[in-house]
Structure formats: C-alpha cells, structure tokens
N, C-alpha and C positions, 0 to 999 in steps of 0.2 A: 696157645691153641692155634690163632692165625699162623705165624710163623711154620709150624709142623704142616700145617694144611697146605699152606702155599710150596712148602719146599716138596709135598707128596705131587702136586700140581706142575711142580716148573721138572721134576724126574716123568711126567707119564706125557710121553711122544709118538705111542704106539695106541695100537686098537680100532677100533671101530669108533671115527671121529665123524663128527657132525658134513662134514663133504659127502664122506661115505653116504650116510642115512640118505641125503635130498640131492645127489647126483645120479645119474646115470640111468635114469630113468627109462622104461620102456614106452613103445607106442605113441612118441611122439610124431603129430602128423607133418611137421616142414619138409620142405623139400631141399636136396640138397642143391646149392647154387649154383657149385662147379659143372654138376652136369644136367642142372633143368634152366633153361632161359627163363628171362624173366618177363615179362607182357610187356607188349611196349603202350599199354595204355590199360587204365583203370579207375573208377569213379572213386576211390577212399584206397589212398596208402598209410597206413600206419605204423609208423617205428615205433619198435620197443615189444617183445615177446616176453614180457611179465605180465603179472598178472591185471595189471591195469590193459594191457595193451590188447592181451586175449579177451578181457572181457568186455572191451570198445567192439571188436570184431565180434563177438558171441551174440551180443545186445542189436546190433545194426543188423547185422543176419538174420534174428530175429524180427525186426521188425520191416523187411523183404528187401533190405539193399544186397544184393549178391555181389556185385563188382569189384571185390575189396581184395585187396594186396595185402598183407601182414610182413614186415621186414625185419631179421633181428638178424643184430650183429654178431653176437656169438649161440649158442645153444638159447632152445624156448627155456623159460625161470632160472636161467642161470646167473641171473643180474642181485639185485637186491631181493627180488621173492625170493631168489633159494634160501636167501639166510635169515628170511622172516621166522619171527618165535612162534610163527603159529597160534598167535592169540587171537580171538574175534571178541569184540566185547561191545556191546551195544549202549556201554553206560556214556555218553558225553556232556559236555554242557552244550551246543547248538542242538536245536533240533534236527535240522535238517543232517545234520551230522548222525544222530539218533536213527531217521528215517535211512539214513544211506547204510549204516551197521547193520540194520534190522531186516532189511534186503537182502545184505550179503547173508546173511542168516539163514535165512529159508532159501537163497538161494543155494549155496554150498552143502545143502542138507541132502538135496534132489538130483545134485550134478550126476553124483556114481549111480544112480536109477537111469537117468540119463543119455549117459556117455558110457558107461561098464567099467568107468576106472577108477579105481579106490583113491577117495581123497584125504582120508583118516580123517573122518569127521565124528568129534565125539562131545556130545553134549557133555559138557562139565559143572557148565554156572562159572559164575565168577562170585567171587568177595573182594571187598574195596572197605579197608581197616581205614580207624578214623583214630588217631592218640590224640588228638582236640576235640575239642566243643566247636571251634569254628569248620573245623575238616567235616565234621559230624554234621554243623550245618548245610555247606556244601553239598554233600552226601544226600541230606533231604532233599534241598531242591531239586537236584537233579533225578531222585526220586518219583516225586510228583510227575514230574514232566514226563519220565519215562511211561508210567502209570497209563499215565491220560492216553498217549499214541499205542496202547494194547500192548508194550513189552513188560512181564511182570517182574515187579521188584518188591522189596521191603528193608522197612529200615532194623537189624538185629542187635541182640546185645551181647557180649563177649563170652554170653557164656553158649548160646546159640551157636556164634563162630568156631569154637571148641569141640562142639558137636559136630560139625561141616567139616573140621579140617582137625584132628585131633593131633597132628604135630604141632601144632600154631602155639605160641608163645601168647595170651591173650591177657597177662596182668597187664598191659601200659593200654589197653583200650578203653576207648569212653562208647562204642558202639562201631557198626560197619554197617554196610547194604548188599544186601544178599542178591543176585537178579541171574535165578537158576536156568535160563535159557542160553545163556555164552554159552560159546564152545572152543575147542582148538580145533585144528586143522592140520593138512600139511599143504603149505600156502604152493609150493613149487606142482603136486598134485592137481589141486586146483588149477592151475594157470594152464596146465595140459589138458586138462578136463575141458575146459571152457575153447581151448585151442581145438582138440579134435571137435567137438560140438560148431565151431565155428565153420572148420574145413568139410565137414558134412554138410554143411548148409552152404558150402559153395565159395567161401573166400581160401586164396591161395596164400599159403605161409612158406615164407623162403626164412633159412636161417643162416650164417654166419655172410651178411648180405649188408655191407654198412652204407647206409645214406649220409653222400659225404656236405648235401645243401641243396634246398626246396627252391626249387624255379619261380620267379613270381613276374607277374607281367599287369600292368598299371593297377596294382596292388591287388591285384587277385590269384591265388595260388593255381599254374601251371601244367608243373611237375613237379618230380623228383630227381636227382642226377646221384648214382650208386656210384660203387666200385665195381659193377656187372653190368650198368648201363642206364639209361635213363626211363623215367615211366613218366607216359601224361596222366594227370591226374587231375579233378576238381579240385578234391579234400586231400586235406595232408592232416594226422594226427599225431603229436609230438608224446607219444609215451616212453620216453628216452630214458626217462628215472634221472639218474645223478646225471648223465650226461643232454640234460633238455636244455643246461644256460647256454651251451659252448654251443648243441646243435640251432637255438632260437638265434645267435647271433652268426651264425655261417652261413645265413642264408641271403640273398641279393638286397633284398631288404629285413632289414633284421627285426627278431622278433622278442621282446623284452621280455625274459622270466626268470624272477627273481626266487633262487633256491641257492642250497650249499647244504655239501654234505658235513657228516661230523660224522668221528669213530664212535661206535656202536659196543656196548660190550656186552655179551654176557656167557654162563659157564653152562657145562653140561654135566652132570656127576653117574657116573654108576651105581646102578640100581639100589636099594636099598636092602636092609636084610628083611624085611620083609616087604618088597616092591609097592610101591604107591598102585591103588587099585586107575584104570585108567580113566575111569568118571571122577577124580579127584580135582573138586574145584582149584581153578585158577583164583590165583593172590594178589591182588594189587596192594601196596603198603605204599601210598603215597608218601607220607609221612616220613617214612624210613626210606624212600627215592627207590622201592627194588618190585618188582614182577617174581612171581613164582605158576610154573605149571610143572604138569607131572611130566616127565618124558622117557618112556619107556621103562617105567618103574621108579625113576630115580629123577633126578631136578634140573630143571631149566630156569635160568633165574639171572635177569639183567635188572637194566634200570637207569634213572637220568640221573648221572653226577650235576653237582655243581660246577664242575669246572672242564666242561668236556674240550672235546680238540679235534674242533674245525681240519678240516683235509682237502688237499685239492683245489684248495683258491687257485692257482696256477692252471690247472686246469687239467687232466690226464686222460689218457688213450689208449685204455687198456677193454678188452675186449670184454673180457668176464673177469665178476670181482671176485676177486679171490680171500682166504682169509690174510687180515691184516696181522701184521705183527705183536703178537701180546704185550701185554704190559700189567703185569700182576700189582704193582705200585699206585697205578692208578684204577684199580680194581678193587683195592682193599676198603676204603669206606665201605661199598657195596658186598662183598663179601662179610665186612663184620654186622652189619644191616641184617644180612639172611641170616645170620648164626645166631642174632638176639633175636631176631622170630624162630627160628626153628632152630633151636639150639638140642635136637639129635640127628642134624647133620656135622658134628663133628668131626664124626669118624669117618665119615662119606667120604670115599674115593673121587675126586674130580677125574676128569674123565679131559676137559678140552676148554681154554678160554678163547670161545668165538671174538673176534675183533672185524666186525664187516662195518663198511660204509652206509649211512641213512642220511636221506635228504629232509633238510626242513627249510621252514619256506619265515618269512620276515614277520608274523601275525598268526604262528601257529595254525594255521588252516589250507587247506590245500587247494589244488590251483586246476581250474578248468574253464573249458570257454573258449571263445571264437578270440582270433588275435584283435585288436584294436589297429593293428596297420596294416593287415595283409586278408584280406575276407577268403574265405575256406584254409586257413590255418587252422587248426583248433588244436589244444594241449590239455594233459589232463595228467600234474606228475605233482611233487611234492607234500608226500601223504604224511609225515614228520611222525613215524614209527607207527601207521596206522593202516598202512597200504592194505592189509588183509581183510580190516575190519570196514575200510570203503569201497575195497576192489568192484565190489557186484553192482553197486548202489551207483558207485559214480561214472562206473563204466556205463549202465541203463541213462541216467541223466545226459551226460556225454552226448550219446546216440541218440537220444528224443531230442535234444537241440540241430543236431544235425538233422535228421531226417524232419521233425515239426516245425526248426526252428524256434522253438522254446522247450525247456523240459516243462514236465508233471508238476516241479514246485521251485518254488523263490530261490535261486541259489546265490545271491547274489553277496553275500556271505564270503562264497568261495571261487567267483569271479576273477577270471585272470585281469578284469578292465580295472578291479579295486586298485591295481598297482599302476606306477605310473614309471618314467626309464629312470626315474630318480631312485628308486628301491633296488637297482640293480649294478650297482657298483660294489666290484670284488670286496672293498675294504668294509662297503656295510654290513653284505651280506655274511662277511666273515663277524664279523663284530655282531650281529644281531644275533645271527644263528647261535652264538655261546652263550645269549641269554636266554632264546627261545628252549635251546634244550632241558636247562632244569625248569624251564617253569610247567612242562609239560606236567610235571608233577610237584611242583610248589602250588601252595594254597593261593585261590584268586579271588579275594575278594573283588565287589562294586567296583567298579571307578578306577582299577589302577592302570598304572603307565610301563610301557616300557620305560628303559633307561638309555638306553642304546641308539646309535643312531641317530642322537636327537639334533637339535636347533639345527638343521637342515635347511629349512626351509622359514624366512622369520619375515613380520613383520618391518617396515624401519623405524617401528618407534619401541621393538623390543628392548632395546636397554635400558629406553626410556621407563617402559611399564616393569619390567624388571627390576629396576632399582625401588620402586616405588610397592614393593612387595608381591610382587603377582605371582601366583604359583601355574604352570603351565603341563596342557593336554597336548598330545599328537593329534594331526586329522588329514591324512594322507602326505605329512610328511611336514606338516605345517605346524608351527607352533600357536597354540590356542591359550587366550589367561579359562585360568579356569573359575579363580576368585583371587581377593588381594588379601594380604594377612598387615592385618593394622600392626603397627607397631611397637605395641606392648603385647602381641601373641608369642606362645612360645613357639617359634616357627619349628624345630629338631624335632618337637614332640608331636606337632600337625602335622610333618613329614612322613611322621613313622606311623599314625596311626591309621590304622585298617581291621573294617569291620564292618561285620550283614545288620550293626545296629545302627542308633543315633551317629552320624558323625561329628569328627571336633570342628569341621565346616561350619556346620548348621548356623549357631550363630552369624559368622559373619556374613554367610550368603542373604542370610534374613535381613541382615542392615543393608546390605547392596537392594537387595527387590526393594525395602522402604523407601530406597533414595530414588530407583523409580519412581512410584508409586507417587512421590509427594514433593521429589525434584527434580535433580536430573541425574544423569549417568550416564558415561562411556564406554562401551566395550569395542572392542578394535574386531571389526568382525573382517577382517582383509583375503581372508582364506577364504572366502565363497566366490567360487565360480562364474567367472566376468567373458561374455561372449559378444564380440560387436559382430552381426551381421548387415552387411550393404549392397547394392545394388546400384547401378545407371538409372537403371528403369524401375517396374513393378516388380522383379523378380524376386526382392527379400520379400514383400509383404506375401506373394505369392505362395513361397514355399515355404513360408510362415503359419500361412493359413492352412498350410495340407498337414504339417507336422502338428499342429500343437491342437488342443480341443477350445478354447476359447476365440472370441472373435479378436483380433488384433489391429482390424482395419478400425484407429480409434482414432479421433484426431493428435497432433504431434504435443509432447508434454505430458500425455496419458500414460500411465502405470497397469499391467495386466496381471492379475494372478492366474497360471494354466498349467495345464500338464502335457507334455510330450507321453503323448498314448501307441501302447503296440496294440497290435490287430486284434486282441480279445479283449482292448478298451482297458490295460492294466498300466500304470505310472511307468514307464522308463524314465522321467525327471519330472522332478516337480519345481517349478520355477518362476520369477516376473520377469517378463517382458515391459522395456520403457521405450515408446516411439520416439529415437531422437529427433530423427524430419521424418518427411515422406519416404525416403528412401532407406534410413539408417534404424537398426534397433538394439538395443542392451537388453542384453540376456544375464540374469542372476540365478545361480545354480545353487547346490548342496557342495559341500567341499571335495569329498570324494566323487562327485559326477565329470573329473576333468577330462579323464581319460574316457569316461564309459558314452557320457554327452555329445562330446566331441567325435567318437566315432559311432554314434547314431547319425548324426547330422551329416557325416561326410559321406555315410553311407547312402542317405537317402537325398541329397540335393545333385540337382545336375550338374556337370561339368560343362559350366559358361562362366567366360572370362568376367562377362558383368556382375557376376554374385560374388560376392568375398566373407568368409569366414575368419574371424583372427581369434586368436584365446589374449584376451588381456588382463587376465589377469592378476599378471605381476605390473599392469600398468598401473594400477587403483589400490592406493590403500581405505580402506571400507573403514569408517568411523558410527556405530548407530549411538545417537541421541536419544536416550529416553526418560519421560518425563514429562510432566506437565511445564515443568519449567523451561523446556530442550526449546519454545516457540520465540524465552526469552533472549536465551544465548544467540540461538541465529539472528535475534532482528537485530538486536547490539554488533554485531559482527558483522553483519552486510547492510546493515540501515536500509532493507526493505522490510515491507509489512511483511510476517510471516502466520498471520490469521488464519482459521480457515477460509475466511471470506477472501480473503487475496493468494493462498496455498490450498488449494481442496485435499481430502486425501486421492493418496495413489495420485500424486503429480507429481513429475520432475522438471527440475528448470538448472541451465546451469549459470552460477553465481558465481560471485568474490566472495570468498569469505578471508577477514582478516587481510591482508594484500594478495592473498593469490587467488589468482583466476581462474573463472574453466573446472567448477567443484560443481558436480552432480547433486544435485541438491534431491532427495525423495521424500516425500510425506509417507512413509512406512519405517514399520522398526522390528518385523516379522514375529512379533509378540501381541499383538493384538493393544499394545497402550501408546499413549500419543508419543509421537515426536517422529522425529528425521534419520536415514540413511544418509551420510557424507560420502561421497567416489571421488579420492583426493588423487588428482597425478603424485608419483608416490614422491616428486622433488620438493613437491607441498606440504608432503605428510608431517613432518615435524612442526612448523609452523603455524600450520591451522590448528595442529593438535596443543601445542602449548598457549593458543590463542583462545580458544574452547575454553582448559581450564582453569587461564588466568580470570575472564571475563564471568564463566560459571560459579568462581566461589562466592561472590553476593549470591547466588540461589542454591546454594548447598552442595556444587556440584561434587562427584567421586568417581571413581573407577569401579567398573564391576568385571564380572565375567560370563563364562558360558551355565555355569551354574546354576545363575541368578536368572539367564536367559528363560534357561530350561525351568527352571517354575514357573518362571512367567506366561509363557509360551501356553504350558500344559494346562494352567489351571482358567487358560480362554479357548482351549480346546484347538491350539493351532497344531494338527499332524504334521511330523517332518517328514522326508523322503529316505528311506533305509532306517528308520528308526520304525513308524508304524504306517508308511507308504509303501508298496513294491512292485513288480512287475507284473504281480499278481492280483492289484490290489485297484478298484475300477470309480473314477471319482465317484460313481450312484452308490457304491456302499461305505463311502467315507463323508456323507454330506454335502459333498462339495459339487452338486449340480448345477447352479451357479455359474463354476468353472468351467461350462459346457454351454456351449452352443450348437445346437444338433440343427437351428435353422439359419446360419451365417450364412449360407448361399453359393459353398459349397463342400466338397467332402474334404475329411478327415482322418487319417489314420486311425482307427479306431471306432470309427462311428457307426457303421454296420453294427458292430456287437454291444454298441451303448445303446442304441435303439431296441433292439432286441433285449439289451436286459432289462430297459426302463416298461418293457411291455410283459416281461416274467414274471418281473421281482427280481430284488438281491437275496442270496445266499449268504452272506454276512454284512455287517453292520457293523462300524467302530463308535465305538460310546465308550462316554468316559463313566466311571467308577470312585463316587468320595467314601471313603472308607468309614466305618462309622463305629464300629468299637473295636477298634486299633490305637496302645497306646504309645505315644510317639518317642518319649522316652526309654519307656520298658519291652515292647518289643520287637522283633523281628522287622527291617522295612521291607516294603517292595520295592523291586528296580526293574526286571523286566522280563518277561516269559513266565510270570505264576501264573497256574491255572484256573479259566472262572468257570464256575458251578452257579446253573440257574438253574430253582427250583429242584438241589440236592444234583442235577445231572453236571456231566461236562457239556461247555458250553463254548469253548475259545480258551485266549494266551491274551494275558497284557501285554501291550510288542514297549510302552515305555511310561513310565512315573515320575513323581516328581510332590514333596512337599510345597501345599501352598499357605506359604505363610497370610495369603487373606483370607482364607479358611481356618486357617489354625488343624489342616486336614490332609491327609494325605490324598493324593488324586491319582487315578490310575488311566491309562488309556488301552484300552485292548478291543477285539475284534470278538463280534456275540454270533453265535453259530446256531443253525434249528436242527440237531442232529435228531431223528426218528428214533422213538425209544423202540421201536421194535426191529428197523432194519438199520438202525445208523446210519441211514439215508441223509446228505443236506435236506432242508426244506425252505421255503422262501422265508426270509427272516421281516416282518414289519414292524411298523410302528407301536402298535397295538402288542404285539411280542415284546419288543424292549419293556415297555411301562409294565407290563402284568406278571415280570419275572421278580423273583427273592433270588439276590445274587451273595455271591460268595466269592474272596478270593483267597487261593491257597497259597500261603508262604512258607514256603518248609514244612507242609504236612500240616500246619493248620489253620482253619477257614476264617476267617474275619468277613464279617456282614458288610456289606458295599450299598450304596444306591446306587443308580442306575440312570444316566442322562443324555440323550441325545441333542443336547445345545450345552453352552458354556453356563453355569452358573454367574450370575453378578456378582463383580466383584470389585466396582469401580467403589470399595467404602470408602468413607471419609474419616473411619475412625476404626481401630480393630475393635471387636468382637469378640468374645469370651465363644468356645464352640459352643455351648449350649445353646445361644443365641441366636447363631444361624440359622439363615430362616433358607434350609436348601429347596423351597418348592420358585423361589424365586427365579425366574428364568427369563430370557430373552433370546431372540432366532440368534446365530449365529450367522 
C-alpha cells in the first residue's frame, strides 16, 4: 500500500502545489526599496516581515508608537509563515502559552473586518487522540487549566471522536479532548493583514531591504546599518525567524540567541471524492507523532519524527525559504501513521511533500525580551512550529514591554535572559534541537530531563557524587543531584520510570528528608547564583539600599532575606544578601537568575569606577548542611563553638574548615531546618567535602538532593522565585512583609506601589493547601498548575507541590484569588477570605478536598505520626 502511494507521490511534479496557494499575494502594503529611500532616523526598526514581525508593528501602532520602520529582506510572509500549516490551537501545557494562542484567537478572527483582506479563518476545533491512559492523563490536565482561563474543552470518548471526524480510525483509543474553538488559518494572510493594519496606522515597511548589523553604542542600541543605508534608531526588534542566531551575533556587540532550524515535513493530497467539508476538525495524534487538517477538500498532514535533521548549523543566506528537498524515506513512518488513522486515504492522490525549514529553540519555548547586553534590543523568534498559534499573543506582549516596560503577564517562562551564551553553541543547539523536536509530541510526564546537552556545566565534586549514586537535573546548564539511589535499587528500572502517579523515588527521597530531620545531610547546592558587590566608599550599601526592599544597612556578619523589586512592587529576584564588611556584600540568587539578575543590576547601578560588580559564581562551591546534627560536624571541623549562642541564625563568618581557609560559613539552609550553607573556593571543594563526610558518619551523616530539598522547603512554606514567586508577584501577597522595609530612610524601587497596596489590600494571596482525602498511593499526584476551587468557584493555580513526608501529606502552594461571582472582577483578598473558604484542588478533572493555611504547619516532630493523628490546626507565624 505505502510503496504504490509513494511511487503515485515521487510521479506527481505538476499542479497546483503549495508555493502556488500562499505566494503571490495581493495588496501588500511595503514599499519597494530600490526606489523609496529609507528614513534616516526612527524610534522602532524591526526585522523580519512574518508574522511575528507584522504583528510586533500591528500591536505597538496600536498602542500610539507611530515611528516604526518594518524591514524584510525578501517579500512580507515569505519566510517560514508562508509554509506555516495553518494550525491555531489553544491547547498547551504553559499557561501563559494558552493565554498567548487564545489571543491570537480572537485576534485572527476580526483581522479581515478589520483590514478587508481574507485571511481563511475557519473555525474548525481541534481533537487531540489519547492511545494511553497516561497521554489521556496529560490531556486532562491540560484540560482543566484550559477550562478555568474561559477556552472550552472537554475530555471525549472514541466513539464521540468518530462522530467529529468520521474518517478517524478510533479502535486503538482510550479517549481525546475536544476544545471546539481552534481554527486554521492562512498564516501568510494573516501576517499581511496585520502589515497593512500596521501601515495605516503609520509604520513604514520596506521589503527586500536586509539589515546587515545593529549599531550599538556603550551598550544601548543606535541604529541600524542596511544594504540601503543606515537608520538611527532607539529600539531594534530581531524578528528574523531562522536567521535571528547569525543576525544576534553580527552585531558590534553580540547578542546571544539560542535557536536552530530543522527540516520540517509534511504532505498535501487532492481532494477527496467526497471533499472534506471545511469546518472539519483539525487532528492532533500525538501518539502516532502526525497533524491532520483539511486543506481544500483533501489533507494536510505533517508531524515530529523521531529522528529529525537539523539544517543550517553552518549558517545560510538565502533570502526566502524556498521548499527543501523531499525525502519520502524519511517521511514514511509519518505517512504510515496517517494511513492507520485514516485508512480511506489510500487511494488519495498526494499532491506535493512540503520540506521547509522551522526553528526551535533549547526548552521548547519561545524566545522574547529585552537583550541582556545591549538595552533597546528586543527579539521575539523561535516559535518551535507554533509561530501561528503565538503570533498575536506574543507580538501584544512584545510591545507592552516596550512601550510599559513590562507586559500584562509573567513571561518569564519565555524570557530571552532564561538563557545564558552558554546555550548557544552550534554543536548544542544542533544536538538539543533533535531532541527538542520529537518531544514536542512525546509524552511529558513530572520531573523529566532532557538528555542532551548535558554535564555542561558541573560541580567539582561531581564525579565524586556521581559515583556515589546520584541521579542528576539540569538548571540553566548546571548539573543538579536530584536524589541518590542506594545500592541495592534497581537503578535501569528508576531510570526508566515515568509517571502522574506515585514515583519509584518516593521512598528514597523519604529516607534523605529523615536524615535531615534527625541528622545531617549534604546537598551540593553550587549552582545558585553568587554575586560580590564592592565599593571604596558608601556606594555598594547605597545602591543596595535603592535596589532591594529590605534594609541592609545591618551590622557586618549579618545575613538578609530581600527581594529585588520593579516598580509595581513584583519580585524580579529573590534572594540573601551577607554584609561581608562595610563595604563588601554577597548576593545568593535562584540558579536561573545569572543572566536575568545581572542585567538588572547593570542596568540600574551607576557607572563609577568605585562600585564593582563581579558574578562568582564559579568561585564557590555551595555545600548546605542540614540537620540537627550539621552544628556537630562543623564544630568537629573548625573547633569553634557553633551554638546558636556563639552562631545566631542568618549569620555568616568566614572559617577553616578541615585545613582550608577562607569558607563562608551561613547559619541558613533555605529550607526552613537548622544547619549551615558552606561557600567553599572551589580549590577546597574536594577537601572539606570528603572532611564533612568522613567526620559526619558518627551522626549518620548522607547525601541527598534537590528533591529532598523541595519537600522540605514546601511543607515550611518557603516560596522559591520562578517556581511560585514572579515579576508579578508583590512580597504583601506572599507574606513576606517582613522582607520590606517601607521605613529604612529611604526609597526603593518598588515602594510607591507597596505602599499603595499595603493601604488597598492584595488581590491574591499564596497559602498553602494539605490535601486531605488524596490517596498517595492510588491516586493521581499534584505538581504544579492544578486548579483551586473555593467554595465550588475558580479561585487560583498551584504554581508548586511537593509530598511531606512529616505530614504523611501531600502539600500544595498556590495563589488564592476573589474573583466576583457576577463580574469576575479581582476583589481584595484577606485573611478572613482565606480561613472561611472549602477549598478544592483539581487534578485531571478531579477535585480533592484541601485545607487552607496561611503559616507553615509544625512540623519539627520527634516521632512520625499516623495522618489521622495530625493535629493540622497546629500552627505558628512564619
């Protein structure tokens, strides 16, 4: 059957082929370069005339920047939008990924009302096939979450699907998700739609006009310099598509973006004999790796191989992408995919196998935001086959950063500062991107890792911890233990299992937290974020005090918990500060803060030779202690007292430990239980570290991990920053008031609008969630984004969880919202609201009963507890 079909396929060179359909377009508004000059000055130039690039220009026009340049190197959507499938689908796993599909939604619906020009927008639906129970579960959550933010879905059963799509092949299903609002498009339409709508509002678009490198002058963008001539500019916008790595490093100072394209495939057939009607829902069959929509009666239908092929490491200079070379051989898995789902496409005449270039990016998610080394850079490119489905969304976001200087919501998700220059080596990007492409469509359970790319960035006592069984996490390039595997576990079979249930973990992470709890324990936390700042004078405590919301001016030896706040009082990091003198102070960040911290900081401190910034933190390897026993180890080790009467918490000093000198010593262990952070010069790291465990084993001492961290952490209610902190997210509705000082004596970033909210009220509130007839074995767990329901309503997202093994309970942390039952209005969220709600939280569609806490539960026992036992009214302030 293959073989006949393919030889009808590699015989048909003629007809009306997919160029045809989405070239040649009318009423496009650019101007031609050769005979219109170009300005020699303008407030926003943006490369790149797809549909990201129109809709950056559409969105800022809109919101009254007129000065804007549009430059495209060959014709508007002749790039990657022309050979976009035309899919829009709102179903993701981010939210804010959800919110930006759900935008372009309704935005692509109104364009041709608009603008007058047809953009084939046809509401279809989508279905998203589930051949597992785990896919199935997937499918729910994502479900839910859709749910809650007003895009409808439902979870169907295959004989429903049947009904929706009556060619579908539907014996091998266990269920699908229906979510009847998708649609297709024609993405190249689009991108002109949104271009004339822009040039009516006043920005000028040149096309075939190539921007050969961005002028930058003591790191703030210039200009531009063309192949027609130069333009001053403020803002430069890199919507370049497959060409934004080669254009981000040809610039005077280069700008880090880490993308790679990979061939793209998929086919087009002639109509059917009786043509597909053109509301015929779009297919997702992750399962089977393939896409189906209708396309002029008959099928459009790609999908993500397993084994795709990277293009253009080398780098190419071609103006417009043209179709690539077929290759029916590695076509075929995908082709027999479609024919066991829709198996009365046999006889289907293939019509054309598209082969175009798509860019995907090191983490599956796409990339936008202000450069980190160059201020009015901004990029907004690797959509990793979704360009259509974010074009509107991310374009609006994009331009609210620019014009407000923050968008509407948290994106930091999709943050160009998450990457660092280290993600952006040809051989990574080439190597990641062939993993990144099938997993677009492999199943993702909790917790997994890439494979690719890894031990990058280590430890020096990783081979140490490594041999010693440690199984290990990425964290911006870092290798993290994640837990250890004792030595009679089957390590093959831990490796391989994955699953929304109990994991084969559980046990051991449970015996690491005990060895906390009741001794001591090691985790190598070396990958957090180490900043020395110094001065001659007053100048570090100075611009200390204007960045951060806590007072800092403490005596030297003192440890700070604070947050680096932006102007509407929301985390841009959360972090301690340790006074090393008067002049000197140690900054501890989140791991991913290297890039994003660092060019906060450089942004907003003066340029004087007496202030110095350094990042050290490949000077320090990070050891935390924890335990009640962790007081004993150190005093054995430096034979000084380590009490609290002689050590307070939150104090640092530095010591000998073992014979080396010059160790940071901190009375914190960012879990809320006793013991020490170690900041070892990393020539010492070996040393102290096998000094620790030789001396620790009279106290039982062991290895743990991040794991272990992470219960620990959650079930004393410590929020981390990018897990359930964000830019958005303001210390007065996290608790953490405290961490503010609104009368230190002078101002603060941030502190106008902490003032202001502290005399409102907050609009949400994070409280934690112990679950209460959830069983831990049997079902479903939480991890992070299920929905909570107070008192039957929507109420928030858990942003992260985590089992505590001194509960014997699961514990949630998410954010509690007062939406107005009758306008869905915020309303002020209090104390009195938290205590008087019946909560709920949804995992895959069903609810589990919660309590509801705004302090940490006790949970220093001395002995476990049967859960019935627990006595959860027991509380204390946090």
């Amino acid at each position: 059957m293959f073989s006949r079909l393919l030889s009808v396929a590699r015989r048909q060179r003629t007809g009306r082929g997919w160029q045809n359909w989405s070239s040649g377009r009318s009423g496009a508004p650019a101007a031609e370069a050769h005979s219109v000059a170009l300005p020699a000055q303008a407030q926003v130039v943006i490369c790149g005339g797809g549909i990201m690039g129109t809709s950056v220009a559409y969105h800022l026009s809109k919101m009254g920047w007129k000065d804007i340049v549009l430059l495209e190197q060959g014709r508007l959507a002749a790039g990657s939008t022309r050979f976009c499938a035309g899919i829009l689908s709102t179903a993701r796993h981010l939210t804010i990924e959800q919110k930006m599909a759900d935008y372009s939604n309704k935005l692509y619906q109104q364009l041709e009302q608009e603008t007058g020009i047809q953009t084939g927008y046809i509401r279809t639906g989508s279905i998203f096939l589930a051949q597992t129970q785990d896919r199935l579960i997937s499918l729910k959550r994502i479900n839910s979450r859709l749910n809650v933010i007003g895009i409808p879905s439902e979870i169907i059963s295959p004989k429903k699907v049947a009904e929706l799509h009556p060619l579908l092949n539907v014996h091998d299903l266990v269920g699908a998700m229906h979510v009847p609002e998708d649609a297709v498009v024609s993405s190249a339409d689009v991108a002109l739609a949104l271009a004339s709508a822009a040039s009516q509002n006043g920005v000028q678009i040149y096309d075939r006009t190539s921007v050969l490198h961005v002028m930058v002058k003591k790191g703030q963008v210039t200009g531009v310099e063309t192949d027609k001539g130069q333009i001053e500019c403020q803002y430069f916008v890199n919507c370049a598509g497959q060409w934004a790595y080669e254009l981000g490093l040809s610039n005077e100072e280069p700008v880090s973006i880490p993308l790679h394209a990979c061939e793209h495939f998929y086919l087009l057939t002639r109509p059917l004999e009786t043509p597909l009607q053109s509301n015929t829902p779009t297919v997702v069959d992750a399962d089977g790796r393939i896409y189906i929509r209708n396309w002029q009666g008959g099928i459009l239908s790609g999908g993500f191989e397993k084994n795709p092929k990277p293009i253009f490491t080398e780098g190419k200079n071609q103006l417009e992408i043209q179709n690539l070379q077929e290759d029916w051989d590695h076509f075929e898995p995908l082709l027999s995919s479609l024919l066991r789902r829709m198996p009365e496409l046999e006889t289907l005449e293939i019509m054309k196998l598209v082969n175009c270039p798509e860019t995907f990016t090191p983490d599956m998610r796409c990339i936008m935001g202000e450069s980190p080394a160059v201020q009015g850079y901004y990029v907004l490119v690797g959509m990793n086959s979704a360009g259509l489905s974010f074009g509107g969304g991310a374009g609006r976001y994009l331009a609210e950063w620019m014009v407000h200087g923050y968008p509407s919501e948290s994106i930091w998700e999709l943050d160009l500062k998450r990457f660092g220059a280290l993600q952006s080596s040809r051989t990574f990007l080439r190597h990641r991107v062939m993993e990144v492409m099938p997993l677009l469509y492999d199943l993702k359970v909790p917790r997994w890792d890439f494979q690719t790319g890894r031990q990058l960035r280590t430890s020096p006592l990783y081979d140490r911890l490594d041999a010693q069984g440690a199984r290990w996490m990425e964290k911006h390039g870092f290798e993290r233990p994640k837990y250890f595997v004792p030595p009679d576990k089957d390590l093959l079979a831990l490796e391989q299992s994955k699953t929304f249930y109990k994991p084969d973990w559980f046990d051991i992470v449970e015996s690491e937290v005990k060895c906390c709890k009741e001794a001591v324990c090691v985790i190598d936390m070396s990958s957090f974020t180490k900043f020395e700042i110094t001065s001659t004078g007053d100048q570090a405590l100075e611009i200390l005090q204007y960045l951060f919301s806590n007072d800092l001016d403490v005596p030297v030896g003192h440890i700070v918990h604070t947050g680096m706040l932006n102007e509407g009082g929301g985390y841009e990091n959360d972090c301690s500060i340790a006074r090393l003198s008067k002049r000197s102070f140690f900054m501890i960040s989140p791991t991913d803060q290297q890039v994003h911290c660092w060019a906060w900081l450089k942004k907003h401190m003066p340029e004087d030779s007496n202030l110095l910034l350094e990042d050290v933190t490949w000077k320090y390897t990070a050891l935390n202690l924890i335990g009640p026993r962790a007081v004993d180890v150190l005093s054995e080790l430096s034979y000084a007292p380590m009490t609290p009467d002689h050590f307070p918490s939150l104090f640092c000093k530095e010591m000998s430990v073992g014979y080396a000198n010059g160790i940071r010593v901190m009375s914190m262990t960012h879990t809320g239980e006793p013991g020490f952070m170690l900041y070892i010069p990393i020539e010492y790291a070996l040393h102290v570290y096998n000094e620790v465990m030789s001396v620790g084993q009279k106290y039982g001492i062991r290895n743990a991990g991040y794991y272990a961290l992470r219960s620990l952490r959650i079930e004393k209610f410590f929020a981390f920053w990018g897990q359930d902190l964000n830019t958005l997210t303001t210390p007065l509705e996290c608790g953490r008031e405290s961490r503010v000082k609104l009368d230190k004596g002078m101002d603060f970033i941030g502190r106008e609008a902490l003032l202001q909210q502290k005399q409102n009220g907050v609009y949400k509130r994070l409280t934690m969630f112990i679950l209460d007839d959830h069983d831990t074995d049997l079902d479903l767990w939480p991890w992070w984004g299920e929905p909570i329901y107070r008192n039957g309503q929507y109420a928030g997202k858990t942003t992260s969880s985590a089992y505590s093994y001194t509960l014997e309970r699961h514990i949630c942390l998410g954010f509690v919202h007062n939406f107005s039952e009758d306008t869905g209005e915020e309303q002020v969220v209090t104390a009195d609201f938290i205590n008087r709600g019946e909560y709920e939280i949804d995992i895959a569609g069903h609810r589990f009963q919660a309590k509801a806490k705004l302090y940490p539960v006790t949970s220093l026992f001395t002995h476990r507890r049967r859960k019935d036992d627990v006595e959860l009214s027991d509380l204390h302030g946090k």
